[in-house]
N, CA, C and O atoms as CSV, one atom per row, in Angstrom:
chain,resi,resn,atom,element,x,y,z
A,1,UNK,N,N,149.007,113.464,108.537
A,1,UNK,CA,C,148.501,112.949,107.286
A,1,UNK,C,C,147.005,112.638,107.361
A,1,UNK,O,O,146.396,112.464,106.305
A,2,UNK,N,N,146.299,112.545,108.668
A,2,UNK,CA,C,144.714,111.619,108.749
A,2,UNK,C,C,143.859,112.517,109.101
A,2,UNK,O,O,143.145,112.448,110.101
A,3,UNK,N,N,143.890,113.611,108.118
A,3,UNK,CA,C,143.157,114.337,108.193
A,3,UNK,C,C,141.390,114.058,108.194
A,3,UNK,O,O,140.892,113.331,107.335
A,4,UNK,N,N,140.782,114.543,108.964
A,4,UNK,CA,C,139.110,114.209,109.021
A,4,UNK,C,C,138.382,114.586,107.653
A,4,UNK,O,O,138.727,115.603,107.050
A,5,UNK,N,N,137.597,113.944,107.279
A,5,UNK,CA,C,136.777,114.710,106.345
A,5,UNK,C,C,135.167,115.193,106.871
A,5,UNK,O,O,134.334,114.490,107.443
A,6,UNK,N,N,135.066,116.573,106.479
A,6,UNK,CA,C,133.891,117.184,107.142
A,6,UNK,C,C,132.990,117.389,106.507
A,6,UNK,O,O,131.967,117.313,107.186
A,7,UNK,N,N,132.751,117.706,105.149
A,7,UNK,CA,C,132.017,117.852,104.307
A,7,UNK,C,C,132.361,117.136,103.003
A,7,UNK,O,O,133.509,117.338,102.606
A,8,UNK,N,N,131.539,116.286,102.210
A,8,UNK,CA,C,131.606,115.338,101.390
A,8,UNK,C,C,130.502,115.407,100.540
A,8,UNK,O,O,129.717,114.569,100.984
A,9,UNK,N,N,129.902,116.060,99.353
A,9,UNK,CA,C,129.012,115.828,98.645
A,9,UNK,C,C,128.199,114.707,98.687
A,9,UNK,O,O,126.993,114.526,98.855
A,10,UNK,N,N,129.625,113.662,98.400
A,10,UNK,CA,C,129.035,112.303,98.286
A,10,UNK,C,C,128.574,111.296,99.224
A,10,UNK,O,O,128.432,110.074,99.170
A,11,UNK,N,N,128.323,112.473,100.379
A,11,UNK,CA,C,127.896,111.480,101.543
A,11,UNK,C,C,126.391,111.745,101.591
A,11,UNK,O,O,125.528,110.910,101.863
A,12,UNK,N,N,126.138,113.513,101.171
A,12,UNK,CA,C,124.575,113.483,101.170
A,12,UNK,C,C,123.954,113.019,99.965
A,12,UNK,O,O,122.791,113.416,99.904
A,13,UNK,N,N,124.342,112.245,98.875
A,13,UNK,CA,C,123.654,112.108,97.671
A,13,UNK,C,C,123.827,110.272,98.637
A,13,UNK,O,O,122.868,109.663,98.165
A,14,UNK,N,N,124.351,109.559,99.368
A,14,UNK,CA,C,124.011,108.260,99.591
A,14,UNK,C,C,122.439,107.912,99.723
A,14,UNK,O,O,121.766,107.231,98.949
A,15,UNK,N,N,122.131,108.406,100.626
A,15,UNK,CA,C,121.082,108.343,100.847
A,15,UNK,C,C,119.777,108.563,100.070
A,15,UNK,O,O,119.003,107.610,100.165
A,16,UNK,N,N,119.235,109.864,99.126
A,16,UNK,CA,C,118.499,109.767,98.389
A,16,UNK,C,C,119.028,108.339,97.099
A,16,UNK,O,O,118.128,107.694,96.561
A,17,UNK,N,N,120.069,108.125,96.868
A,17,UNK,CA,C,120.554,107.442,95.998
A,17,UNK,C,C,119.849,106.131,96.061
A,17,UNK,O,O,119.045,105.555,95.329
A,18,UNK,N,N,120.492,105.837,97.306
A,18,UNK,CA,C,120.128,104.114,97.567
A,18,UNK,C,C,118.340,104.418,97.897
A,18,UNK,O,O,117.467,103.565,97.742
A,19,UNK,N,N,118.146,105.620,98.303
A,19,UNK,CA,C,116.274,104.982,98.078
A,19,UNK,C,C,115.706,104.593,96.637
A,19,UNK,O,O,114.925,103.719,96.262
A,20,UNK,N,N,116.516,105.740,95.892
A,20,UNK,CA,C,116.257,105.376,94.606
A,20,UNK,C,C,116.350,103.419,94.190
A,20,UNK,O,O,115.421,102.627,94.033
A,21,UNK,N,N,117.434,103.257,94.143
A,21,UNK,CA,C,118.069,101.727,94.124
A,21,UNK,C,C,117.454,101.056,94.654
A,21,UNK,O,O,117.221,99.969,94.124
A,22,UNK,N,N,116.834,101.389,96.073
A,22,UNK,CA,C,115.986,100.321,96.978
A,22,UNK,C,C,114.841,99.995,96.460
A,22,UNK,O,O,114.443,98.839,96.607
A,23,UNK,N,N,113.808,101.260,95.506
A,23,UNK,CA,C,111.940,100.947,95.665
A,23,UNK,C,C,111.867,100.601,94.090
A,23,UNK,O,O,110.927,100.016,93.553
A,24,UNK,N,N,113.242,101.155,93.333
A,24,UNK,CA,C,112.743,100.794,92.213
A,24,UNK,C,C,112.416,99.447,91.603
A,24,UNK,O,O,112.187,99.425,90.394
A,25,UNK,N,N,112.371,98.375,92.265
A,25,UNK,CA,C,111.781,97.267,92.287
A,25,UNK,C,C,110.434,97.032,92.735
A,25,UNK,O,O,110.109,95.855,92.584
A,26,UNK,N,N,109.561,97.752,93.227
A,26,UNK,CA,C,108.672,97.542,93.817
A,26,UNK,C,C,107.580,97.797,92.524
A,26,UNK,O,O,106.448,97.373,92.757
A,27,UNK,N,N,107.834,98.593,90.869
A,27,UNK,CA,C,107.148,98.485,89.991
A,27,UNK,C,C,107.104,96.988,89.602
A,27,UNK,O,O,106.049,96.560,89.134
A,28,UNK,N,N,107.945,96.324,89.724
A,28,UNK,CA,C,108.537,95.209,88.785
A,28,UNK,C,C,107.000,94.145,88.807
A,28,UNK,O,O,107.028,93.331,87.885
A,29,UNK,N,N,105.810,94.058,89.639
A,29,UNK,CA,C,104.620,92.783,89.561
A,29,UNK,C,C,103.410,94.167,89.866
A,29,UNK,O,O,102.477,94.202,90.669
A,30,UNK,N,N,103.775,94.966,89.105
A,30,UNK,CA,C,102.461,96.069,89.307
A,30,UNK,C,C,101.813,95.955,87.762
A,30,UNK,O,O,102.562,96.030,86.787
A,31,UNK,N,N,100.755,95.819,87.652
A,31,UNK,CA,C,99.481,95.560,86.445
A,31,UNK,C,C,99.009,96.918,86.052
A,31,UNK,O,O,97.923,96.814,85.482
A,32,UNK,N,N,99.309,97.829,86.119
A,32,UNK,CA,C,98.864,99.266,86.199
A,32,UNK,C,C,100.547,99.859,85.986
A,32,UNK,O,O,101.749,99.601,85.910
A,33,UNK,N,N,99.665,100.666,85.975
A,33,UNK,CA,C,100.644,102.540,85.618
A,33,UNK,C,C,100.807,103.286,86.947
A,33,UNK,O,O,100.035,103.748,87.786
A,34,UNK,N,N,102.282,103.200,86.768
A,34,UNK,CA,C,102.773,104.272,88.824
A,34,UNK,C,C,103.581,105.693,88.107
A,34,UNK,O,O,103.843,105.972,86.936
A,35,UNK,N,N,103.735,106.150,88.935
A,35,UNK,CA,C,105.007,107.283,88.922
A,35,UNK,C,C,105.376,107.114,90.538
A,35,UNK,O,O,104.768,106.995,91.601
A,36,UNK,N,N,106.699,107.174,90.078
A,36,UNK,CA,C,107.531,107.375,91.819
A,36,UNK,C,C,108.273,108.654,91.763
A,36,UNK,O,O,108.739,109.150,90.738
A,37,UNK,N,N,108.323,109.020,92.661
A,37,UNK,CA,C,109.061,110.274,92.836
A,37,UNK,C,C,109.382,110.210,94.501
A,37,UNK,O,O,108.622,110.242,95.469
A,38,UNK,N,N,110.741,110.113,94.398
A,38,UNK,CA,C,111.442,110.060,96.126
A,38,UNK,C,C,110.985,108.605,96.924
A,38,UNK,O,O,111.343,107.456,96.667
A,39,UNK,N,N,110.107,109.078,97.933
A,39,UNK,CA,C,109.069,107.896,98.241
A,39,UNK,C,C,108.061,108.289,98.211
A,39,UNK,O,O,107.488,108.130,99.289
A,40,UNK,N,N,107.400,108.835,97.368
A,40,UNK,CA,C,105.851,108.877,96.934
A,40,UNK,C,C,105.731,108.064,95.887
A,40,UNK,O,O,106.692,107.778,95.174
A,41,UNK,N,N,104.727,107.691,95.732
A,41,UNK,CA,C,103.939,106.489,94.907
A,41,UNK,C,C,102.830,106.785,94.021
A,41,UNK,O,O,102.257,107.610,94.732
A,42,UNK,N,N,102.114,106.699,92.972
A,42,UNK,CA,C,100.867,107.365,92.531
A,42,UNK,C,C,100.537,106.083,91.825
A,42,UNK,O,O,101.209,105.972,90.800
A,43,UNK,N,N,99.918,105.323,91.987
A,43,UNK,CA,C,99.161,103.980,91.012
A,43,UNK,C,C,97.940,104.700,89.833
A,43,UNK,O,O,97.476,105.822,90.035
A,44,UNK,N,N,97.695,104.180,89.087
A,44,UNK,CA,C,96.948,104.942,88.316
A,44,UNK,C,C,96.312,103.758,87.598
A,44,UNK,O,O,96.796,102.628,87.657
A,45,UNK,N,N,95.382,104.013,87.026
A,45,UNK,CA,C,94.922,102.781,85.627
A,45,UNK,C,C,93.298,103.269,85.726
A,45,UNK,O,O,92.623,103.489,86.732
A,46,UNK,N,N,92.897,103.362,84.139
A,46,UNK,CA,C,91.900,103.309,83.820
A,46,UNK,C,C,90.134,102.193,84.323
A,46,UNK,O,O,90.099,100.968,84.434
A,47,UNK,N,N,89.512,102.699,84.425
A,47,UNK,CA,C,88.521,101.506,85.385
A,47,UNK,C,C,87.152,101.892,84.297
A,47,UNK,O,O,86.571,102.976,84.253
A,48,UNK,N,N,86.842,100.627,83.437
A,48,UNK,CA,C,85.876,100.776,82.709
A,48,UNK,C,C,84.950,99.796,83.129
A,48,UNK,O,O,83.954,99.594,82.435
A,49,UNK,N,N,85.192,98.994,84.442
A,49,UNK,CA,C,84.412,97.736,84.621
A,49,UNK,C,C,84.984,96.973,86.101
A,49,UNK,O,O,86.164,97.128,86.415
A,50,UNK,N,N,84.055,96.149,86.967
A,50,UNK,CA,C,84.179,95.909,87.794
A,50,UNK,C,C,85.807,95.652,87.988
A,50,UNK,O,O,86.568,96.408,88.592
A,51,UNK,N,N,86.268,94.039,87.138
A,51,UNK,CA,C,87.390,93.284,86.745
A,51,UNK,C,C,88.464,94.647,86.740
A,51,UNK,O,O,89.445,94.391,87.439
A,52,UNK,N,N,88.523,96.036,86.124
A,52,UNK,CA,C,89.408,96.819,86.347
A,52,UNK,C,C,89.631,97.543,88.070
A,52,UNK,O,O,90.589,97.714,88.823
A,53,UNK,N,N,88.278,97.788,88.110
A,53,UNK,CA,C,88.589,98.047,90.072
A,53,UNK,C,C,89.550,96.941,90.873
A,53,UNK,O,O,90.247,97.070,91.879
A,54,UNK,N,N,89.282,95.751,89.961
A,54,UNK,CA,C,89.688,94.609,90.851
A,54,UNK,C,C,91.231,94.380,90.652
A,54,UNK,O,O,91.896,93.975,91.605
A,55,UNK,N,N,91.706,94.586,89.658
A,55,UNK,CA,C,93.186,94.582,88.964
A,55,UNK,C,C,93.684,95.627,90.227
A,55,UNK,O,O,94.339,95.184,91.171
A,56,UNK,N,N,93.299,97.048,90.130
A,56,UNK,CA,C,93.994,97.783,90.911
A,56,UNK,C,C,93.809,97.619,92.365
A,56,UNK,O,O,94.634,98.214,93.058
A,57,UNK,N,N,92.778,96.846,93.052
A,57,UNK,CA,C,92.924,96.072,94.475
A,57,UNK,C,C,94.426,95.800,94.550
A,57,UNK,O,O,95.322,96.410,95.133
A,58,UNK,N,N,94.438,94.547,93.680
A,58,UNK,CA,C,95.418,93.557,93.784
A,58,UNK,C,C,97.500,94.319,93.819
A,58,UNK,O,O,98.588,94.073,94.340
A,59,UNK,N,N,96.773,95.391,92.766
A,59,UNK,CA,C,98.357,95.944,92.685
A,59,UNK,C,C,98.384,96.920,94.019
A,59,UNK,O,O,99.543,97.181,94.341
A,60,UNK,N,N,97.384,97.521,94.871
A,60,UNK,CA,C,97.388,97.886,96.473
A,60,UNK,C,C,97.726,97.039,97.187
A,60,UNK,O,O,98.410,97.320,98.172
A,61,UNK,N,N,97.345,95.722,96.905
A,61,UNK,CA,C,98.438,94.647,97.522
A,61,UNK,C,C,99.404,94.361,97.533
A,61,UNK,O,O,100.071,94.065,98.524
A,62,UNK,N,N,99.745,94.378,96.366
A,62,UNK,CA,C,101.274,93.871,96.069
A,62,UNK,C,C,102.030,94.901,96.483
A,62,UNK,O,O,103.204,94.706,96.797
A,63,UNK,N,N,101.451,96.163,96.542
A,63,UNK,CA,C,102.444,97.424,97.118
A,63,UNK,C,C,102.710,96.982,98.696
A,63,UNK,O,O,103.821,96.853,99.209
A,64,UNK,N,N,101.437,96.782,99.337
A,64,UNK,CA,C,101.885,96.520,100.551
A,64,UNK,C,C,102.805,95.157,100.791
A,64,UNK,O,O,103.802,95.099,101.510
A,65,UNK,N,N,102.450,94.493,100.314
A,65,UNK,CA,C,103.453,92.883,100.226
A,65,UNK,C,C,104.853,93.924,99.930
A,65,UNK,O,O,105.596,94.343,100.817
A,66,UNK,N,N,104.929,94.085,99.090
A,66,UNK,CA,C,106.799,94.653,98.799
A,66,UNK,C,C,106.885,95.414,100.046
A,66,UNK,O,O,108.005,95.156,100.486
A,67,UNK,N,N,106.086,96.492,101.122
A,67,UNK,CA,C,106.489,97.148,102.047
A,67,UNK,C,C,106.875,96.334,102.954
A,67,UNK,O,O,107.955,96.476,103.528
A,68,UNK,N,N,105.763,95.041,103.293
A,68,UNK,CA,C,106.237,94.297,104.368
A,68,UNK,C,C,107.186,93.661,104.046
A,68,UNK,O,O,107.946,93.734,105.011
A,69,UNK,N,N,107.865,92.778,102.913
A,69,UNK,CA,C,108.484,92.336,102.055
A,69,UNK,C,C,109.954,93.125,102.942
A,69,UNK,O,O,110.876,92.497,103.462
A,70,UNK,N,N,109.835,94.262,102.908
A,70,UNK,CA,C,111.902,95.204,102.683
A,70,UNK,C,C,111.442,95.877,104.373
A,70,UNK,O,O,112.265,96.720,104.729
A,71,UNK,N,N,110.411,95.660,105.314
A,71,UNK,CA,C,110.503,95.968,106.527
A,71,UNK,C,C,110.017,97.581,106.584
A,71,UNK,O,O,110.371,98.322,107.501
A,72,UNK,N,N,109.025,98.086,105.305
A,72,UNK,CA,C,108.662,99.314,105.560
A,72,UNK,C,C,107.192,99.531,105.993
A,72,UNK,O,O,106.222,98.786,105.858
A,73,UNK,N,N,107.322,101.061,106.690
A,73,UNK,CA,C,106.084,101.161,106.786
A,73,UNK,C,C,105.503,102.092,106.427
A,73,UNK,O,O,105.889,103.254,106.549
A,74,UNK,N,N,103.830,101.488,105.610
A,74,UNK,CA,C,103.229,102.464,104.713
A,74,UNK,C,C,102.606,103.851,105.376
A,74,UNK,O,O,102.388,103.654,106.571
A,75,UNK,N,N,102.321,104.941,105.040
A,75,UNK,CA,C,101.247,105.826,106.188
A,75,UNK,C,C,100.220,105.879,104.935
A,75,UNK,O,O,100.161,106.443,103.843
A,76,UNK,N,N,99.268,104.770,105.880
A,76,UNK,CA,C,98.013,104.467,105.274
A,76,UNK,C,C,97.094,105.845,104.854
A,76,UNK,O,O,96.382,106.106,103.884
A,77,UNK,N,N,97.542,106.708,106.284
A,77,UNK,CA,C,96.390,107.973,106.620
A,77,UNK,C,C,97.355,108.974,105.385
A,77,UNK,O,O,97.179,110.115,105.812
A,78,UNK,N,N,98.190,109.087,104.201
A,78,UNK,CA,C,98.833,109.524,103.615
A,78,UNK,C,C,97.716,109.032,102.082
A,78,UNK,O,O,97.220,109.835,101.291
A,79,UNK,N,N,97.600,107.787,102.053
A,79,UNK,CA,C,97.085,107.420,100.838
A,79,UNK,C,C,95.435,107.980,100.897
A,79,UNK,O,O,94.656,108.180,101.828
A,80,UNK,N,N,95.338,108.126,99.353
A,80,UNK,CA,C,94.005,108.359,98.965
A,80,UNK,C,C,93.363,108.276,97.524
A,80,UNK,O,O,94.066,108.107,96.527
A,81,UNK,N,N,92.043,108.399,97.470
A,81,UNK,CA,C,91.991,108.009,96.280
A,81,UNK,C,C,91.124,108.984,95.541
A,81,UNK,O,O,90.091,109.499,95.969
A,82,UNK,N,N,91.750,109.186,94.239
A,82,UNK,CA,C,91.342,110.357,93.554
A,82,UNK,C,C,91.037,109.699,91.863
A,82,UNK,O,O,91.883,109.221,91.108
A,83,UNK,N,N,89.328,109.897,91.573
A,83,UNK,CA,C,89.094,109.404,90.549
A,83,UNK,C,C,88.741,110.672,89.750
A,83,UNK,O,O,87.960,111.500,90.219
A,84,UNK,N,N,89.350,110.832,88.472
A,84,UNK,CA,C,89.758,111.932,87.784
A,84,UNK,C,C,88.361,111.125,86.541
A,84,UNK,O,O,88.146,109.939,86.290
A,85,UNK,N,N,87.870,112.029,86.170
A,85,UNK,CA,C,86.791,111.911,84.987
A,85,UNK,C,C,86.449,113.296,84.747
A,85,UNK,O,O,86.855,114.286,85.357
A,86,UNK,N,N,85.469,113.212,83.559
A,86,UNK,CA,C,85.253,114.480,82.587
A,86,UNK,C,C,83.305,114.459,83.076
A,86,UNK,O,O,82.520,115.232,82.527
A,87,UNK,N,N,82.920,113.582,84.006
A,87,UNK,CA,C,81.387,113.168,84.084
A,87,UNK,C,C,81.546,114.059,86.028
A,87,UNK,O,O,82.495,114.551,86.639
A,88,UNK,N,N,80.297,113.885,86.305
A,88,UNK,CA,C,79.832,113.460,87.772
A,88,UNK,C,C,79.689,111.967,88.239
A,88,UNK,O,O,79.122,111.599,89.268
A,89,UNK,N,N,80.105,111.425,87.602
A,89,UNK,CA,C,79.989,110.094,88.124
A,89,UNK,C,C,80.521,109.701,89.416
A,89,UNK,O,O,81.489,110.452,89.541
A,90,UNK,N,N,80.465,109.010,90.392
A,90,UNK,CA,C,80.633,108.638,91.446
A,90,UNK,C,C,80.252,107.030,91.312
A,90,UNK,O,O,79.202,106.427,91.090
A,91,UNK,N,N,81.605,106.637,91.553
A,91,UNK,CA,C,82.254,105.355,92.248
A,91,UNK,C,C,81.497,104.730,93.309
A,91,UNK,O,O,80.964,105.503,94.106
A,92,UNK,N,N,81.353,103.582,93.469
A,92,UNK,CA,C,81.029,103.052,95.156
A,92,UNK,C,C,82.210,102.320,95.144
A,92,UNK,O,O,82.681,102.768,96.190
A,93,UNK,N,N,83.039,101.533,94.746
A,93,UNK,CA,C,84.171,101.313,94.548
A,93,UNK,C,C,85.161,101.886,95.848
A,93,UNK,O,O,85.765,102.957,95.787
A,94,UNK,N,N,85.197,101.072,96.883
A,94,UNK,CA,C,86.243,101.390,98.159
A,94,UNK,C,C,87.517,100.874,97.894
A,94,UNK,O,O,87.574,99.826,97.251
A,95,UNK,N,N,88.469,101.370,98.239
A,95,UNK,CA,C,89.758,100.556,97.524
A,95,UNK,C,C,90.220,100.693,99.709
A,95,UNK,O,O,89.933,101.504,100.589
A,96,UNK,N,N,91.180,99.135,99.644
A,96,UNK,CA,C,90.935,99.451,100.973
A,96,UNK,C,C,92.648,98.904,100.615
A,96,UNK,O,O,93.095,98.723,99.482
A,97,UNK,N,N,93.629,98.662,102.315
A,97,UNK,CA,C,94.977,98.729,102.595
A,97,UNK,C,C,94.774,97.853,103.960
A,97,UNK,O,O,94.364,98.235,105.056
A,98,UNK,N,N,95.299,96.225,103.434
A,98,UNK,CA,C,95.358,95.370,104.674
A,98,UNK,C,C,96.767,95.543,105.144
A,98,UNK,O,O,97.675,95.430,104.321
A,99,UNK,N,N,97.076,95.856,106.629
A,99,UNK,CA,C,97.964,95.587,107.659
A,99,UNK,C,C,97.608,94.674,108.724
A,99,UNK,O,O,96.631,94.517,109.456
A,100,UNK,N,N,98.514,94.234,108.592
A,100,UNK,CA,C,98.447,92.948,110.769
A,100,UNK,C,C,97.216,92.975,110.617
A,100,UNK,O,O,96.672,93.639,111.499
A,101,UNK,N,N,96.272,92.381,109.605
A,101,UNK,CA,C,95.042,91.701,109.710
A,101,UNK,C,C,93.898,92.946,109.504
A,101,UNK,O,O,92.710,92.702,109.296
A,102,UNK,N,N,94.368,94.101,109.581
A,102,UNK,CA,C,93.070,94.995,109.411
A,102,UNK,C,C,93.155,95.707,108.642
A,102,UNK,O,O,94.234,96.285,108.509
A,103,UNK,N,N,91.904,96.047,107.648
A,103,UNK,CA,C,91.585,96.396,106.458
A,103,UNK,C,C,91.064,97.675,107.048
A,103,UNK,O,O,90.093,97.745,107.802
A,104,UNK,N,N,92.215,99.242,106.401
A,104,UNK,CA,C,91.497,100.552,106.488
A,104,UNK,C,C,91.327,100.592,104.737
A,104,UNK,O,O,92.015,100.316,103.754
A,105,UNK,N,N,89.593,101.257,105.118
A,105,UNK,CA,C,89.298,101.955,103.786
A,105,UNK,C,C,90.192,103.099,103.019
A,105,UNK,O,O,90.775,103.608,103.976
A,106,UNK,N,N,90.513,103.601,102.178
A,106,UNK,CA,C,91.613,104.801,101.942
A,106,UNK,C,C,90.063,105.545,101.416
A,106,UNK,O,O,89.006,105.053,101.019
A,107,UNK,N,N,90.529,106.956,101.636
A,107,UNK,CA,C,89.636,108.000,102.030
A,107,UNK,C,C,89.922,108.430,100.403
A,107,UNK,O,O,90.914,108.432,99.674
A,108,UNK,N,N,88.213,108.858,100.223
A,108,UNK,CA,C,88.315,108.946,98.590
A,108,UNK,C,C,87.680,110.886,98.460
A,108,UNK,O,O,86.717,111.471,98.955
A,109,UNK,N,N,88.958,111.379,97.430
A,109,UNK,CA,C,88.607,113.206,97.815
A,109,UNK,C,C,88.625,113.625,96.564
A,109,UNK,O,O,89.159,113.111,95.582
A,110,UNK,N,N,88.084,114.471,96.653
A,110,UNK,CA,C,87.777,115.849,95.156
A,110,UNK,C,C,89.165,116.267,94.472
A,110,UNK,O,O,89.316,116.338,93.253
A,111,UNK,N,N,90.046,116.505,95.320
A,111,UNK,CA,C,91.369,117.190,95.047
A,111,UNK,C,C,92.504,116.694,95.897
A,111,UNK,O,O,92.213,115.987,96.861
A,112,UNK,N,N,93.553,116.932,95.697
A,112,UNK,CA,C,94.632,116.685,96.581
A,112,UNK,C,C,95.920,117.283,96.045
A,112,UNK,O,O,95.946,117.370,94.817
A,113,UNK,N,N,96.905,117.677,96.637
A,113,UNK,CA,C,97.711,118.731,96.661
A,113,UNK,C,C,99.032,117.671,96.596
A,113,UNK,O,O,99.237,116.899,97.533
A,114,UNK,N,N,100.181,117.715,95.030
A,114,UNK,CA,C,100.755,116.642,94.792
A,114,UNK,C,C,101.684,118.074,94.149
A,114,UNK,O,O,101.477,118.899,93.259
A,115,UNK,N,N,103.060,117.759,95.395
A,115,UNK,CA,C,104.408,118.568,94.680
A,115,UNK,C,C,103.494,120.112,94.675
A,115,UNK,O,O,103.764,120.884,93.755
A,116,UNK,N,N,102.725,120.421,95.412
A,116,UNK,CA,C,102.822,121.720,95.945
A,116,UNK,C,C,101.381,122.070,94.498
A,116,UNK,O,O,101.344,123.298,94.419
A,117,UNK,N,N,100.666,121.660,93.800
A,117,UNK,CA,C,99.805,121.523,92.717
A,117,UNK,C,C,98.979,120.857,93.796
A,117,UNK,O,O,99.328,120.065,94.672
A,118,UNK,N,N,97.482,121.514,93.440
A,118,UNK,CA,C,96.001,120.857,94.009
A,118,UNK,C,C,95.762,120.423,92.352
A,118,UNK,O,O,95.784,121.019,91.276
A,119,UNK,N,N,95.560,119.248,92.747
A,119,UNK,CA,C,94.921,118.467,91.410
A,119,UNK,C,C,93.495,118.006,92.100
A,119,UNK,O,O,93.262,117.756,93.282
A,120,UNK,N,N,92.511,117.975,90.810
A,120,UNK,CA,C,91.274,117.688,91.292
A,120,UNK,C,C,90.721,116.425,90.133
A,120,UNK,O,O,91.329,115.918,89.191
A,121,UNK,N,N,89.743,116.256,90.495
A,121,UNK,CA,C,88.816,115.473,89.566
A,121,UNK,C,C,88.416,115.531,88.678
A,121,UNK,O,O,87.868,114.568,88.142
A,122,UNK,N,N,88.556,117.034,87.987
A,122,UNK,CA,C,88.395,117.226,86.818
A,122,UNK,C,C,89.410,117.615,85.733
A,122,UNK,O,O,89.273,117.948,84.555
A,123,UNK,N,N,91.013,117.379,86.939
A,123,UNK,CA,C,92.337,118.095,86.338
A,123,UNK,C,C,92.016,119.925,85.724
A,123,UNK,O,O,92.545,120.438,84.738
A,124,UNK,N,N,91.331,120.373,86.372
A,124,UNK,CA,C,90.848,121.667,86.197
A,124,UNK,C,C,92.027,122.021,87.462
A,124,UNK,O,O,92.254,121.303,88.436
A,125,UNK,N,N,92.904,123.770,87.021
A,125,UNK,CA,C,93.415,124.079,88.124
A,125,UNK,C,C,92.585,125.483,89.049
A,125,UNK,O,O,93.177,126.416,89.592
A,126,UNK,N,N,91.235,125.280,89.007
A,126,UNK,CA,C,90.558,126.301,89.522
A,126,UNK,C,C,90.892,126.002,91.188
A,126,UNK,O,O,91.464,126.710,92.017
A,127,UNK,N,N,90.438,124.998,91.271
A,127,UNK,CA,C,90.922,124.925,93.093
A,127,UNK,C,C,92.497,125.013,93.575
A,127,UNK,O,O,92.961,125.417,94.641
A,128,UNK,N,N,92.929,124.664,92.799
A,128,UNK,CA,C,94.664,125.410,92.954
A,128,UNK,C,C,94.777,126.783,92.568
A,128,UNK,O,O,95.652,127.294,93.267
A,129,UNK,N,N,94.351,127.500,91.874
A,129,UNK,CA,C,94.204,129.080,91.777
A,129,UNK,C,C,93.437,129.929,92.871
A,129,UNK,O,O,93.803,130.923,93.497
A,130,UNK,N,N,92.549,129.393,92.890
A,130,UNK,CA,C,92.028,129.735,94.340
A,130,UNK,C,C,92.415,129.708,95.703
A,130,UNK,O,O,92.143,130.437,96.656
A,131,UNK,N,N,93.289,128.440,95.536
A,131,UNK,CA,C,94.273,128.066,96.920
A,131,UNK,C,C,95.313,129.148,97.130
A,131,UNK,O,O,95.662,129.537,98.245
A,132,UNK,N,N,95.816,129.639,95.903
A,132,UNK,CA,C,96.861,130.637,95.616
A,132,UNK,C,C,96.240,132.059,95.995
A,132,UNK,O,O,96.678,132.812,96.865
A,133,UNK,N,N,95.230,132.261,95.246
A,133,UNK,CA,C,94.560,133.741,95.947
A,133,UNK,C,C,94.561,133.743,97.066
A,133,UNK,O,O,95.341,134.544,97.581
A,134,UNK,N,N,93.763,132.923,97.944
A,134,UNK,CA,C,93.571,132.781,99.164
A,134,UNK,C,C,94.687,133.134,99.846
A,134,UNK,O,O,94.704,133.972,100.748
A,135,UNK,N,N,95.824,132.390,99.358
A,135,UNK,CA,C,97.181,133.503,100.544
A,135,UNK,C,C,97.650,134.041,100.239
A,135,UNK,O,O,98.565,134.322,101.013
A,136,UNK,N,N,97.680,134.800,98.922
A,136,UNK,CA,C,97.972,136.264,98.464
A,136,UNK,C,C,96.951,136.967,99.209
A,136,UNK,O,O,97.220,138.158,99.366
A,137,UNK,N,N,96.109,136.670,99.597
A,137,UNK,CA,C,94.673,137.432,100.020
A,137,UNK,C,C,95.438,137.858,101.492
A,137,UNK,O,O,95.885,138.965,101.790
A,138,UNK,N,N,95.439,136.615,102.306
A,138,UNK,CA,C,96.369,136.480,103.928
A,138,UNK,C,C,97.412,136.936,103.920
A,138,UNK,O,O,97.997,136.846,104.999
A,139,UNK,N,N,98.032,137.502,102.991
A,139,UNK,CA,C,99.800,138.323,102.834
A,139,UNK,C,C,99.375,139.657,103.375
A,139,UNK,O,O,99.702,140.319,104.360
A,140,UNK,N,N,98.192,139.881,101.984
A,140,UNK,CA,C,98.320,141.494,102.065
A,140,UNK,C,C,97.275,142.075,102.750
A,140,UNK,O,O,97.047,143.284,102.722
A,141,UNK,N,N,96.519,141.124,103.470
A,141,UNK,CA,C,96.018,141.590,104.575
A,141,UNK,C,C,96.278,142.309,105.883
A,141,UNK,O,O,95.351,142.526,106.664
């Protein structure tokens, strides 16, 4: 009658499940605009003035407080920061990530590659089309 069970659908959906269940609290004291997807994170919010750089400090905090908070750990060298505008403008604006007392700067870039899409600074997909030639180029070489 005690037969084993070997394969179970419902054993591989536990796991993405309960991550779901686990982080979706971690929006709940964020002052800004996120998207989550799996365990990726994207904070977002408009910055027209010092006081707005400073709002989104605080919600980089509170992200890390909820990590240390549930015993996780962030990969700092994963985060970055990407300021999307229609200008050349340039930021001095460092957004930084305190752990066990030390403050790394997060590395601020032109583009970055989100779900397999290079998004850039100008939400232009020329550097993702190009990324694409480039190894159509290395195929049929």
């Amino acid at each position: 009658m005690g037969k084993s069970l070997k394969w179970c659908p419902a054993r591989q959906c536990i796991g993405p499940t309960s991550l779901v269940l686990f982080i979706n609290d971690i929006v709940e004291n964020l002052e800004c605009q996120c998207y989550l997807y799996a365990d990726d994170m994207k904070l977002y919010r408009i910055i027209n003035d010092a006081e707005n750089a400073v709002s989104l400090q605080k919600n980089l905090e509170r992200v890390v407080d909820w990590t240390e908070k549930w015993l996780l750990k962030l990969n700092i060298a994963k985060c970055k920061v990407l300021r999307v505008n229609d200008k050349n403008i340039s930021s001095d604006k460092m957004y930084t990530i305190s752990e066990k007392g030390t403050d790394t700067s997060l590395e601020k870039v032109g583009s970055e590659r989100d779900l397999g899409v290079i998004i850039d600074n100008q939400l232009s997909f020329g550097t993702h089309i190009e990324d694409i030639i480039n190894k159509s180029n290395k195929i049929v070489e």
